[in-house]
N, CA, C and O atoms as a MOPAC input file, in Angstrom:
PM7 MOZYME 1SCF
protein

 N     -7.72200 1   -15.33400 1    17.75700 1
 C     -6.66400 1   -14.79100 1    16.93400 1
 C     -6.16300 1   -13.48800 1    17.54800 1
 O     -6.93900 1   -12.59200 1    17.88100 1
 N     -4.66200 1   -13.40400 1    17.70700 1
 C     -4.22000 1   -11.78700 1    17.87700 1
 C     -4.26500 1   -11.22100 1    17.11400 1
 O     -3.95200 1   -11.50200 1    15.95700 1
 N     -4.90000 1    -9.68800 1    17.76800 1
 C     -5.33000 1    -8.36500 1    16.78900 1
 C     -4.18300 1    -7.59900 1    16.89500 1
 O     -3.36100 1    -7.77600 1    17.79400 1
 N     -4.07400 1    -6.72200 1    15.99400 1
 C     -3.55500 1    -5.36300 1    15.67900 1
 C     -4.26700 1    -4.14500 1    15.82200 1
 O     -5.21200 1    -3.91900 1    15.06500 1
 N     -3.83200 1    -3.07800 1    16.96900 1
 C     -4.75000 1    -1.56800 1    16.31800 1
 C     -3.97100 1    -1.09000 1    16.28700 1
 O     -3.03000 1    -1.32100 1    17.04600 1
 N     -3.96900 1    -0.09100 1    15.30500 1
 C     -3.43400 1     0.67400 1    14.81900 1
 C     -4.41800 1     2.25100 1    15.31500 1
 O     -5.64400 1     2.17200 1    15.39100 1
 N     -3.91800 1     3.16800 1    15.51900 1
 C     -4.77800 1     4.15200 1    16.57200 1
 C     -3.58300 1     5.19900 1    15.62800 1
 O     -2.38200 1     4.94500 1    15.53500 1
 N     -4.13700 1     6.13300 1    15.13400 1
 C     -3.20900 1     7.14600 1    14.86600 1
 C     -4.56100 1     8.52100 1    13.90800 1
 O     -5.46900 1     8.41400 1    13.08400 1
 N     -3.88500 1     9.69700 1    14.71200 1
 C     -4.87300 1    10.87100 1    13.81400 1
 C     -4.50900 1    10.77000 1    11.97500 1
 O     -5.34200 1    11.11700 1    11.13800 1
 N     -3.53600 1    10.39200 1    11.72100 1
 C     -3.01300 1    10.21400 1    10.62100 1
 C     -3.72300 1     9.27600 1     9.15800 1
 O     -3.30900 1     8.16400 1     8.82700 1
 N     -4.76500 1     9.97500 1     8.49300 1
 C     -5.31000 1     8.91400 1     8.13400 1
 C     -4.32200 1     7.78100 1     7.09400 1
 O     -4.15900 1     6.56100 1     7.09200 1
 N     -3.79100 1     8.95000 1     6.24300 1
 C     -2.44900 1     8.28200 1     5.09500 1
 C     -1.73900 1     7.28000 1     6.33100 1
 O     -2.03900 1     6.11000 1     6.09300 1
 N     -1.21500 1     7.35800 1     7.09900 1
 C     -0.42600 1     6.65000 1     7.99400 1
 C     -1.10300 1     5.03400 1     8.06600 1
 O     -0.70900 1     3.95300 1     7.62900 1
 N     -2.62000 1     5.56600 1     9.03800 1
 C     -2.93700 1     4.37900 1     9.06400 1
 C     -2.95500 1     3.79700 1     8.05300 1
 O     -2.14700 1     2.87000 1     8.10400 1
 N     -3.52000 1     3.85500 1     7.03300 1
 C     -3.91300 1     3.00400 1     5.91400 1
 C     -2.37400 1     2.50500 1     5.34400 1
 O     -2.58500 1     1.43500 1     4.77300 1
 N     -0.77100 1     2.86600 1     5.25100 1
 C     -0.24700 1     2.80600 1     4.76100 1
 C      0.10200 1     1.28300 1     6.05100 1
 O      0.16700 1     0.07200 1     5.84000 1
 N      0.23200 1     1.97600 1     7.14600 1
 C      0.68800 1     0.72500 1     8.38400 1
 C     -0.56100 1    -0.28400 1     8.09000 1
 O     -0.19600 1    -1.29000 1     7.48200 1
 N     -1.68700 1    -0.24500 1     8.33000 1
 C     -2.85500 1    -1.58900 1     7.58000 1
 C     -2.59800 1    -2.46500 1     6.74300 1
 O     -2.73300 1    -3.66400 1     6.98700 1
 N     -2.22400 1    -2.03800 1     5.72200 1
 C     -1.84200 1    -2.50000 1     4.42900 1
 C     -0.69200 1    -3.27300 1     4.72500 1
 O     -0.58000 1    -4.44900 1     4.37800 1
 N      0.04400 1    -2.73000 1     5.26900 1
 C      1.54200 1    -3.45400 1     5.33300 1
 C      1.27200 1    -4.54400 1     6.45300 1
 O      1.62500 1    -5.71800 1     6.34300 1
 N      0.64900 1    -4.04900 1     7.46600 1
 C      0.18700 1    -5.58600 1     8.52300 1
 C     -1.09500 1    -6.43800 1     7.85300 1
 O     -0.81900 1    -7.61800 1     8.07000 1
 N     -1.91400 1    -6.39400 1     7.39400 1
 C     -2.84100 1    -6.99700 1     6.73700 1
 C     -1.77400 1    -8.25800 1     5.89200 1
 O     -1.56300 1    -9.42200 1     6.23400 1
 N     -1.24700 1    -7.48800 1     4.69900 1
 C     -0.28500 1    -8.20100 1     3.60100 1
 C      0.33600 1    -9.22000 1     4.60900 1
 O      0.19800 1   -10.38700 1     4.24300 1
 N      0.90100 1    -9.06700 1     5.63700 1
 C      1.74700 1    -9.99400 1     6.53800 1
 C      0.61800 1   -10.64900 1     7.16800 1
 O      0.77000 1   -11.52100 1     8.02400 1
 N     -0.42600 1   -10.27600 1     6.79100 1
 C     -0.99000 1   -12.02500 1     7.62300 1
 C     -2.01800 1   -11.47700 1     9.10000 1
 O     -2.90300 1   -12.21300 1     9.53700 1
 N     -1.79500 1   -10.47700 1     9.55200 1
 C     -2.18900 1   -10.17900 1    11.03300 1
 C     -3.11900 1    -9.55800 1    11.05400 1
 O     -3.07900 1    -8.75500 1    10.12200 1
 N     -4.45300 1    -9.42100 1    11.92800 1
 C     -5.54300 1    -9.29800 1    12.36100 1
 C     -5.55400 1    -7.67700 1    12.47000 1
 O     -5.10200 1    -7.40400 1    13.58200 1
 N     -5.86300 1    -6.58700 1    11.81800 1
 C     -5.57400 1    -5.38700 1    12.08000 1
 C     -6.83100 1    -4.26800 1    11.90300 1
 O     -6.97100 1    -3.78200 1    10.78100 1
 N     -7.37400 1    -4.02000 1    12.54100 1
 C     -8.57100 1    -2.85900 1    12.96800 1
 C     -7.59800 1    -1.41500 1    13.19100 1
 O     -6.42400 1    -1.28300 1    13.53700 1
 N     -8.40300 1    -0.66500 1    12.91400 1
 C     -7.80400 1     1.24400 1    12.73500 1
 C     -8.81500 1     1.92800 1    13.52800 1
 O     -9.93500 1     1.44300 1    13.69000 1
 N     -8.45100 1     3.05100 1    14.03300 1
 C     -9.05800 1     3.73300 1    14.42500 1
 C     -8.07600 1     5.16000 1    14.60100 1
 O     -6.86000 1     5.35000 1    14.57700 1
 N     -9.40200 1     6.13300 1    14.80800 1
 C     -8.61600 1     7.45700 1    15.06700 1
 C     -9.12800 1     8.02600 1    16.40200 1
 O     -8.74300 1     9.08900 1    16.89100 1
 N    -10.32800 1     6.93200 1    17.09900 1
 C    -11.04300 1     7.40300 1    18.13700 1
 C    -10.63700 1     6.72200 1    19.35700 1
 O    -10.76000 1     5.50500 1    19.50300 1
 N    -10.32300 1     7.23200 1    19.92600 1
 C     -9.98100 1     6.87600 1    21.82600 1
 C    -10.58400 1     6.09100 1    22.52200 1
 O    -10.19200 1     5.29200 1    23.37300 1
 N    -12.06900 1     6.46300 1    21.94400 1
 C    -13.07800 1     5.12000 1    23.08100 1
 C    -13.46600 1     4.07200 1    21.89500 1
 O    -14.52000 1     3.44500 1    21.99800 1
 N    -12.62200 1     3.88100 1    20.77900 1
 C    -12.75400 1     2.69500 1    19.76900 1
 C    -11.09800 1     2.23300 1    20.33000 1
 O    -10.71600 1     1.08100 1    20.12400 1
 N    -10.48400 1     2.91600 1    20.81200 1
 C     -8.73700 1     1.72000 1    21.40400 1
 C     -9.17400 1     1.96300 1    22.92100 1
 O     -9.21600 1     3.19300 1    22.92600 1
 N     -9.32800 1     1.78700 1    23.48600 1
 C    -10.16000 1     1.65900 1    24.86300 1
 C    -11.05800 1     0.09700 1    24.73600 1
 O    -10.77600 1    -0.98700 1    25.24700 1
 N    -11.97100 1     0.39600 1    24.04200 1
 C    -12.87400 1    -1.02100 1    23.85600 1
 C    -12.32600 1    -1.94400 1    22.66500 1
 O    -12.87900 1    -3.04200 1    22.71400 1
 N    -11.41000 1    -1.83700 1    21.61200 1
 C    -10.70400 1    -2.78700 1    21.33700 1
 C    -10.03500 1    -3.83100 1    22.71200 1
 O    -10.19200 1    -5.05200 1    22.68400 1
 N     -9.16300 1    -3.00400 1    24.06300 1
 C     -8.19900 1    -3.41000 1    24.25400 1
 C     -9.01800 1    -3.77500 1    25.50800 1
 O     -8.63000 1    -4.65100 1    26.28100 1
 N    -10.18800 1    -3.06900 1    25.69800 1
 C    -11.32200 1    -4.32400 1    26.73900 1
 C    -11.89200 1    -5.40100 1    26.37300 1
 O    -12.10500 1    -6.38100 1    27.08700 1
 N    -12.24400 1    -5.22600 1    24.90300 1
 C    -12.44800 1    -6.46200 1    24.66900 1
 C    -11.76000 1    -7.63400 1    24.23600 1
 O    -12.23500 1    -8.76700 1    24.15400 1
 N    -10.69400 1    -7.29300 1    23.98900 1
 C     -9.10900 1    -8.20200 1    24.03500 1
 C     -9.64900 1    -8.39500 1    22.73500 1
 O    -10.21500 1    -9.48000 1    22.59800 1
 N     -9.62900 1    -7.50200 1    21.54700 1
 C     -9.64000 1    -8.20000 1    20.24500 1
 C     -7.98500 1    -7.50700 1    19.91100 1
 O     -7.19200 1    -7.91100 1    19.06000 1
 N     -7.82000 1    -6.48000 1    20.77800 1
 C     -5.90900 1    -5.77600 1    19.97500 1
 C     -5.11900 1    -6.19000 1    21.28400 1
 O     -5.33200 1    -5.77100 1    22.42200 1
 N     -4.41900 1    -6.85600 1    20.98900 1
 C     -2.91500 1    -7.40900 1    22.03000 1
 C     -1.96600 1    -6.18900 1    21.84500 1
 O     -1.45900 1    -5.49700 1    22.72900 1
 N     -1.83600 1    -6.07600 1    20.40600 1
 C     -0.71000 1    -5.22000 1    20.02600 1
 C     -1.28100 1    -3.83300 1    19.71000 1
 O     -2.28400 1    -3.76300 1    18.99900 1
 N     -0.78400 1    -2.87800 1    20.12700 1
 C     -1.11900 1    -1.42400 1    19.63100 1
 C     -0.24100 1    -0.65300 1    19.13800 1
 O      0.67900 1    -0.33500 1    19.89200 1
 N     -0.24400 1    -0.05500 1    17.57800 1
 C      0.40100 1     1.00500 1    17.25600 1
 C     -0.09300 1     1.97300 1    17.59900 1
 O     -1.22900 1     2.06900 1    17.13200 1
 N      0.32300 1     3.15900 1    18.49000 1
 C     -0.18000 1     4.53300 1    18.53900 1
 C      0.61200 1     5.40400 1    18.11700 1
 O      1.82800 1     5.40600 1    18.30900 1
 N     -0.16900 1     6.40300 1    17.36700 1
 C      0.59100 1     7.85100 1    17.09000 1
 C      0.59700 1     8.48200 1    18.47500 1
 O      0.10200 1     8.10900 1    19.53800 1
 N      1.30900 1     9.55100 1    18.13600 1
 C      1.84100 1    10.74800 1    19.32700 1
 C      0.69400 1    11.38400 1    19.73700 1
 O      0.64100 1    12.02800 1    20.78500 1
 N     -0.59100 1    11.19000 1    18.67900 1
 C     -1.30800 1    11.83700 1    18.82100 1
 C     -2.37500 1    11.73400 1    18.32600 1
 O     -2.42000 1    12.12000 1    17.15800 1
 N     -4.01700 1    11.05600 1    19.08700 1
 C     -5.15000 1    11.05900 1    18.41100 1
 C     -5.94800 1    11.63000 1    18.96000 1
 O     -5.64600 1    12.06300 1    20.07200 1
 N     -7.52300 1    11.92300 1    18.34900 1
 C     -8.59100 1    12.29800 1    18.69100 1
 C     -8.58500 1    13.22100 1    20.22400 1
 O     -8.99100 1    13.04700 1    21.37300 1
 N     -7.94400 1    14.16800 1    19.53300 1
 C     -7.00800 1    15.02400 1    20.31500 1
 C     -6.70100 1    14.67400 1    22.08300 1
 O     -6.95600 1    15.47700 1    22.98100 1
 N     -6.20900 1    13.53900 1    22.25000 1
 C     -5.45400 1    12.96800 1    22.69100 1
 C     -4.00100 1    13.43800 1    22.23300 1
 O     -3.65900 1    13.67900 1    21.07500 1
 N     -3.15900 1    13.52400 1    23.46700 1
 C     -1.57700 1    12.68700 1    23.31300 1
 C     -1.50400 1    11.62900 1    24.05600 1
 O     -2.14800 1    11.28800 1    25.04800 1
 N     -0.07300 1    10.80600 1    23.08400 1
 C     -0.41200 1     9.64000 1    23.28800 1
 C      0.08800 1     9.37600 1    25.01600 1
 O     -0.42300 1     8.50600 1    25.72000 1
 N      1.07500 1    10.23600 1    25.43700 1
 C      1.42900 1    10.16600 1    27.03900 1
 C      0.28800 1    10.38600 1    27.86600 1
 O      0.45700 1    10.19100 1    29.07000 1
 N     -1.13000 1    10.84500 1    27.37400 1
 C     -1.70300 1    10.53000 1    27.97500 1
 C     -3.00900 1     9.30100 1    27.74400 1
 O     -3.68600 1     8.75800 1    28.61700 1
 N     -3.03100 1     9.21500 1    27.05600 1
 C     -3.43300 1     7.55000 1    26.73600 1
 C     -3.16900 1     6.27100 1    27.22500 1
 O     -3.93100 1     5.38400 1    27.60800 1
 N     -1.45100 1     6.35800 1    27.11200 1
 C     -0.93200 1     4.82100 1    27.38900 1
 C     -1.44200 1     4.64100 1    28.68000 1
 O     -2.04100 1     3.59600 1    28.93100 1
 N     -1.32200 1     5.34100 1    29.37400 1
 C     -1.49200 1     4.54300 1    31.19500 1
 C     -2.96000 1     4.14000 1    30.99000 1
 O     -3.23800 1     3.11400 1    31.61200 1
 N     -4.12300 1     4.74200 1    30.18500 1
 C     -5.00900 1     4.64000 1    30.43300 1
 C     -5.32400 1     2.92700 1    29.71600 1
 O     -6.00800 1     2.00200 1    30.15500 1
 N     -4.56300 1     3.03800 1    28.57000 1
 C     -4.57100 1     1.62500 1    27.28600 1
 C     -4.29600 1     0.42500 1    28.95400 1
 O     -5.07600 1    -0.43100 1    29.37000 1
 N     -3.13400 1     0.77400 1    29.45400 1
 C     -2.39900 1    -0.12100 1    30.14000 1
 C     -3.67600 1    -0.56900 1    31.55000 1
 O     -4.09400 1    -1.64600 1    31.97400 1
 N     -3.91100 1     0.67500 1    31.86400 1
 C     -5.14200 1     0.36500 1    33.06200 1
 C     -6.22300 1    -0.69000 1    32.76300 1
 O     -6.58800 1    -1.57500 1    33.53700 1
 N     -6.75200 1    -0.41900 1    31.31900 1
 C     -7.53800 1    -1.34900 1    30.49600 1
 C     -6.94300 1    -2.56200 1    30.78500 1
 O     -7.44400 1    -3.21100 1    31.70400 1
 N     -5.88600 1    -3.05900 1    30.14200 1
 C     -5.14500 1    -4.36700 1    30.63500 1
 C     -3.44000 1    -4.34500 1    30.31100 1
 O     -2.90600 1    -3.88700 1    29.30100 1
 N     -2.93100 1    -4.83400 1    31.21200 1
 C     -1.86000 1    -4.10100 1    32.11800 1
 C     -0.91300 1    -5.11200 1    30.64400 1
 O      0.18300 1    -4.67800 1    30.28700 1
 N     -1.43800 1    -6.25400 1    30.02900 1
 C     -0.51300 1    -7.04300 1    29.11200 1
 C     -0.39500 1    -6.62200 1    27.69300 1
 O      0.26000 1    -7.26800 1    26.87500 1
 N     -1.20900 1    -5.23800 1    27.33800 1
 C     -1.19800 1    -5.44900 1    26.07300 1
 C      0.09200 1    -4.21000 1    25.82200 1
 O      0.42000 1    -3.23600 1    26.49900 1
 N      0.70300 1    -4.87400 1    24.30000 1
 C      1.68300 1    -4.30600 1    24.10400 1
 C      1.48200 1    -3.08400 1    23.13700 1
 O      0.73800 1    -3.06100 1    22.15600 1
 N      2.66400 1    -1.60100 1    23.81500 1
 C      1.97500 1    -0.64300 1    23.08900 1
 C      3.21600 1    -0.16600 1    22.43400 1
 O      4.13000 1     0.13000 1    23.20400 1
 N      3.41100 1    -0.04400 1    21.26700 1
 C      4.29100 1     0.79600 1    20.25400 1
 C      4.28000 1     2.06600 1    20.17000 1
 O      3.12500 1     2.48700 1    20.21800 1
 N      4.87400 1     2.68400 1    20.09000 1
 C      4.45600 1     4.18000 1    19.81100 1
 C      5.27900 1     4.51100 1    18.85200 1
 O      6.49700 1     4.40600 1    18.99700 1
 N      4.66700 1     4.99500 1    17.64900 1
 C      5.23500 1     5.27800 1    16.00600 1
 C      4.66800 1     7.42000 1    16.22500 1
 O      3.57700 1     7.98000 1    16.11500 1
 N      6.13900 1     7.96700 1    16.56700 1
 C      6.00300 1     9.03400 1    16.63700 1
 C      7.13700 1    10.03400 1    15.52800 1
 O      7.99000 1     9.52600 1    14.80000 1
 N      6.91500 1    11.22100 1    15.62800 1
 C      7.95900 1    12.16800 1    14.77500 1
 C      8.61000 1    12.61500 1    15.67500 1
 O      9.50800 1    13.40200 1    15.37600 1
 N      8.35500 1    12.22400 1    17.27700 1
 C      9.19600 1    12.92600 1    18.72700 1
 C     10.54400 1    12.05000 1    18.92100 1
 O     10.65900 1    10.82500 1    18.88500 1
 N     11.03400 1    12.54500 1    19.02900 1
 C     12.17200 1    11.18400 1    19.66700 1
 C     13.05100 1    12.40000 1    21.39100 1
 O     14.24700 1    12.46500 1    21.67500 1
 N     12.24700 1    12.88500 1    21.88600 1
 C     12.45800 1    13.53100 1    22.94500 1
 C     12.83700 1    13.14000 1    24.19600 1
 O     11.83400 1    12.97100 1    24.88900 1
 N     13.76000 1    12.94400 1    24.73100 1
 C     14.39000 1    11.57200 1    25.52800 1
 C     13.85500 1    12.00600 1    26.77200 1
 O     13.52900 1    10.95600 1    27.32600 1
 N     13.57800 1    12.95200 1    27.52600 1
 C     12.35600 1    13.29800 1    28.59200 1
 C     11.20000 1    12.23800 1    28.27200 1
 O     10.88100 1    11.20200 1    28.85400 1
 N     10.64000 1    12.93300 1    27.03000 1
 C      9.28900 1    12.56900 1    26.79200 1
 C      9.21300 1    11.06200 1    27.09800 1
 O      8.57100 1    10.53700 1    28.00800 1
 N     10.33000 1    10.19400 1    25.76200 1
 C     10.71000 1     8.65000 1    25.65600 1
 C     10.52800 1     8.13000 1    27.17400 1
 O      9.67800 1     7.26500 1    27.38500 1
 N     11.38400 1     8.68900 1    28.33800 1
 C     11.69600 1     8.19500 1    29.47200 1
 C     10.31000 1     7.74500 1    30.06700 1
 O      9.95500 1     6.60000 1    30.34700 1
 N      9.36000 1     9.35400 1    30.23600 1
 C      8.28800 1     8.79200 1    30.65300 1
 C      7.25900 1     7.77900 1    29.92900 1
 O      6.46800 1     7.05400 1    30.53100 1
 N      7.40300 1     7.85600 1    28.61000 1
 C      6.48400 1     6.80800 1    27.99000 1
 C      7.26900 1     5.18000 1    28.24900 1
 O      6.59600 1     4.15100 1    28.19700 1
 N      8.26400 1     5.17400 1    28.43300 1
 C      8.81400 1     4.09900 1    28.56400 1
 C      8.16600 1     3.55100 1    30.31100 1
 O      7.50000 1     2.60700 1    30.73800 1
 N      8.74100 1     4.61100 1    30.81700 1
 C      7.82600 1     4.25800 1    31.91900 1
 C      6.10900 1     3.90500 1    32.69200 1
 O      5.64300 1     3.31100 1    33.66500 1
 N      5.67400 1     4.65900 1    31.59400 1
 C      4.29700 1     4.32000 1    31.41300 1
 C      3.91400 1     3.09700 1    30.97800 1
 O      2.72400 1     2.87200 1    31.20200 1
 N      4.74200 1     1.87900 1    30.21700 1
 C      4.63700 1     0.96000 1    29.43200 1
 C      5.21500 1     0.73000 1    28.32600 1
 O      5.26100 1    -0.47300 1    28.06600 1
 N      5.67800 1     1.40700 1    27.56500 1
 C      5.29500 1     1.25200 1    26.12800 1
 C      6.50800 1     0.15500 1    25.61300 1
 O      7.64000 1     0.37100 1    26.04600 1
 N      6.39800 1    -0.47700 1    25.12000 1
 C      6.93700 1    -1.72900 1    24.61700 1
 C      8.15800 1    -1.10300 1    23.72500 1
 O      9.25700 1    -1.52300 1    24.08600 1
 N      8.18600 1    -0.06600 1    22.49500 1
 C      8.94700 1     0.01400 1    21.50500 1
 C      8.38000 1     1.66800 1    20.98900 1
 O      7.19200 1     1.75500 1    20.68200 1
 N      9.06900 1     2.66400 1    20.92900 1
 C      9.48400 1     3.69700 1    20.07200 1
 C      9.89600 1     3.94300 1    18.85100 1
 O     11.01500 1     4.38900 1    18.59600 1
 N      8.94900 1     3.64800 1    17.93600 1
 C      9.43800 1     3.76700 1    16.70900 1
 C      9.60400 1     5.26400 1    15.73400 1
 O      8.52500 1     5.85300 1    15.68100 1
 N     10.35200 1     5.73700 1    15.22600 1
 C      9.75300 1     6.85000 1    14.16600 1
 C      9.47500 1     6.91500 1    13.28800 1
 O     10.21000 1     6.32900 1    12.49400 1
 N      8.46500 1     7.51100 1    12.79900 1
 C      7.43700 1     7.55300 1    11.97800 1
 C      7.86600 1     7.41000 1    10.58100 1
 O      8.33600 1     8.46800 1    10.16100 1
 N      7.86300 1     6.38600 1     9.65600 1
 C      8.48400 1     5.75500 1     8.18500 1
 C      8.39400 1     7.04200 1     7.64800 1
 O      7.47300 1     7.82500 1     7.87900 1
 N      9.69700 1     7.32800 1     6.67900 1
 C      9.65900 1     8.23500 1     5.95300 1
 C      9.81200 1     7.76700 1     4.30800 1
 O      9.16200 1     8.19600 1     3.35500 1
 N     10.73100 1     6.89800 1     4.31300 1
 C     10.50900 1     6.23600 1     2.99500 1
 C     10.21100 1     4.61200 1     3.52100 1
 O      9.97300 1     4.24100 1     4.67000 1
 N     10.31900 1     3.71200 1     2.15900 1
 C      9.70800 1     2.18800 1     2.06300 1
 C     10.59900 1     1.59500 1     2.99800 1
 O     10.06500 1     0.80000 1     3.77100 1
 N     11.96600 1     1.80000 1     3.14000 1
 C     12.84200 1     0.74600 1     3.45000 1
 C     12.71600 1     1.02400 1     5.02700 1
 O     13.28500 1     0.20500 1     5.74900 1
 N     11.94600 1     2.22600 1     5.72400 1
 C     12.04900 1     2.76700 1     7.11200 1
 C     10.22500 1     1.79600 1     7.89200 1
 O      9.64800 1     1.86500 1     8.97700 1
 N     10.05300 1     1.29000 1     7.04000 1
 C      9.02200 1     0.22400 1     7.70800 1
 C      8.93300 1    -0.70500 1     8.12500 1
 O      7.99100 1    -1.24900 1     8.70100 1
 N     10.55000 1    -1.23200 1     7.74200 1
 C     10.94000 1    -2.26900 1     8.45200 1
 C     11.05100 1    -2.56600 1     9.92600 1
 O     10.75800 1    -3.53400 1    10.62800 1
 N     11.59000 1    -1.36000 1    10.14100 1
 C     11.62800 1    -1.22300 1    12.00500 1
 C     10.16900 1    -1.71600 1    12.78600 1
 O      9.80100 1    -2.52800 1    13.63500 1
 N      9.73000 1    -0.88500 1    12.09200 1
 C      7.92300 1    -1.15300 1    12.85100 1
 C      7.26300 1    -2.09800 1    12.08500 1
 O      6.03900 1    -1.98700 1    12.02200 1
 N      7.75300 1    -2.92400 1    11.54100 1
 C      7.45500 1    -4.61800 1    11.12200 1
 C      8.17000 1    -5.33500 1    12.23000 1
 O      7.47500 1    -5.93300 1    13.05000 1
 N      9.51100 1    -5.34800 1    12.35500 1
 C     10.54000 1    -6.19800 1    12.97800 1
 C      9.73800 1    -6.18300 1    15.26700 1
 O      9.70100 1    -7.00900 1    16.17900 1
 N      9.31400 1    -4.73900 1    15.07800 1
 C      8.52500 1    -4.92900 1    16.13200 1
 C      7.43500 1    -5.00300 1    16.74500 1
 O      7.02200 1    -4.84500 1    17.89400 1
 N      6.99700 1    -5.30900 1    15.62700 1
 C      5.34000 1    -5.65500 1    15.95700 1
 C      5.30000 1    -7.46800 1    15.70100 1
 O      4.51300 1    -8.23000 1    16.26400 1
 N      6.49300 1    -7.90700 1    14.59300 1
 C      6.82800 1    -9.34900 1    15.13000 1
 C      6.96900 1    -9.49700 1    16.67500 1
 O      6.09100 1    -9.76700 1    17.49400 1
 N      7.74800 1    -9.35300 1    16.78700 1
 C      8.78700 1    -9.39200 1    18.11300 1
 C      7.79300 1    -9.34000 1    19.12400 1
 O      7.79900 1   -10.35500 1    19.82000 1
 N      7.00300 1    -8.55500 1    19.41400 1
 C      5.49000 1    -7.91500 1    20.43900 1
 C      5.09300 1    -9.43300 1    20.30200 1
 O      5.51900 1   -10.35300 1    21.00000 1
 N      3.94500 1    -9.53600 1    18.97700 1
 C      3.50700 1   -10.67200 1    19.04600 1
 C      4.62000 1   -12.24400 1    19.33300 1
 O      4.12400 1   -13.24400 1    19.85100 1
 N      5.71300 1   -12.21500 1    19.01800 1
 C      6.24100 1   -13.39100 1    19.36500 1
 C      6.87300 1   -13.51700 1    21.37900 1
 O      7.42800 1   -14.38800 1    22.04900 1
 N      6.34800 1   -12.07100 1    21.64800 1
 C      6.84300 1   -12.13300 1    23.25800 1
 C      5.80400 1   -12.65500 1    23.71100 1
 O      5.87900 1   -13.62400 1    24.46500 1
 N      4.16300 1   -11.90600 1    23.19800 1
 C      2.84000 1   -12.08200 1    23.86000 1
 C      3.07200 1   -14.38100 1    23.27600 1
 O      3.51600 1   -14.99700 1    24.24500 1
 N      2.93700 1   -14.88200 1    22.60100 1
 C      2.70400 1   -16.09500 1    22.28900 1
 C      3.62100 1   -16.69200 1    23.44800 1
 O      3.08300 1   -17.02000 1    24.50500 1
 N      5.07700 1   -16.84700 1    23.26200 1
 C      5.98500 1   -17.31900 1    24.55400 1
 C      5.81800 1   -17.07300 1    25.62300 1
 O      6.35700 1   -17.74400 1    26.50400 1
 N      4.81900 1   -15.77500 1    25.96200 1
 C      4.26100 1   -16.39000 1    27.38700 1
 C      3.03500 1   -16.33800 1    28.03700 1
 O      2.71700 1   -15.91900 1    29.15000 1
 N      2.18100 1   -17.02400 1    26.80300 1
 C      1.16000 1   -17.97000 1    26.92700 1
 C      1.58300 1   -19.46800 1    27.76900 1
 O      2.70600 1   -19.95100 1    27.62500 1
 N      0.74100 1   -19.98800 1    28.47900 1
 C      0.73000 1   -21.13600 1    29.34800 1
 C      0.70000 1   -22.40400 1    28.29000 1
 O     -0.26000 1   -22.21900 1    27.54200 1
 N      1.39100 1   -23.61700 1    27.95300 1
 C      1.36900 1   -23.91700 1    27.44700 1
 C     -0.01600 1   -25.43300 1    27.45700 1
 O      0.07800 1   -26.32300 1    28.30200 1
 N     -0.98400 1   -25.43300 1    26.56100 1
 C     -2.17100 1   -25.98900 1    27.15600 1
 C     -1.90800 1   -27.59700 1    26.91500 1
 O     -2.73400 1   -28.42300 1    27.30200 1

């Protein structure tokens, strides 16, 4: 089954993003610790990763390359309060699948639903077909 992590210092956050991927059906583990999304994404239980800007005093620009070194396919979101088009450039370049900002009310969760579908429906289409 494809996993979800959700990786963010934010505890309200996570639990609010859990809840909302859980309810939809999807495989979703939390963490706020670095070497718990490290060995999620070695042990291929999270395909998909939400990261904050910022955990376990980590930033997340410096994380992703490391998520990606782990394995170069898994897809990484980044749900931040930055929208810094320097910053964006290099995280984009580092990997990161999708830039989201951080829900402020109910109807702003849609975005980071619509792409954490989308992640998982890229990772399935290009699976080998058995």
């Amino acid at each position: 089954m494809l996993g979800l992590l959700i990786a963010d210092n934010d505890t309200v956050a996570r639990k609010e993003l859990a809840d909302l991927f859980i309810e939809a059906g999807y495989n979703v583990t939390v963490t706020n610790s670095a070497a718990n999304a490290l060995y999620g994404i070695l042990k291929k239980t999270a395909q998909v990763v939400l990261i904050g800007s910022e955990f376990d005093n980590f930033k997340a620009g410096d994380l992703i390359p490391l998520l990606k070194q782990c394995d170069r396919n898994v897809t990484i979101i980044l749900v931040s309060d930055e929208d810094s088009l320097p910053v964006m450039r290099k995280l984009r370049k580092d990997g990161i699948f999708y830039h989201a900002l951080r829900p402020v009310k109910p109807e702003d969760k849609e975005e980071i639903r619509q792409a954490v579908r989308c992640a998982f429906e890229n990772l399935l289409s290009a699976r080998p077909a058995r």
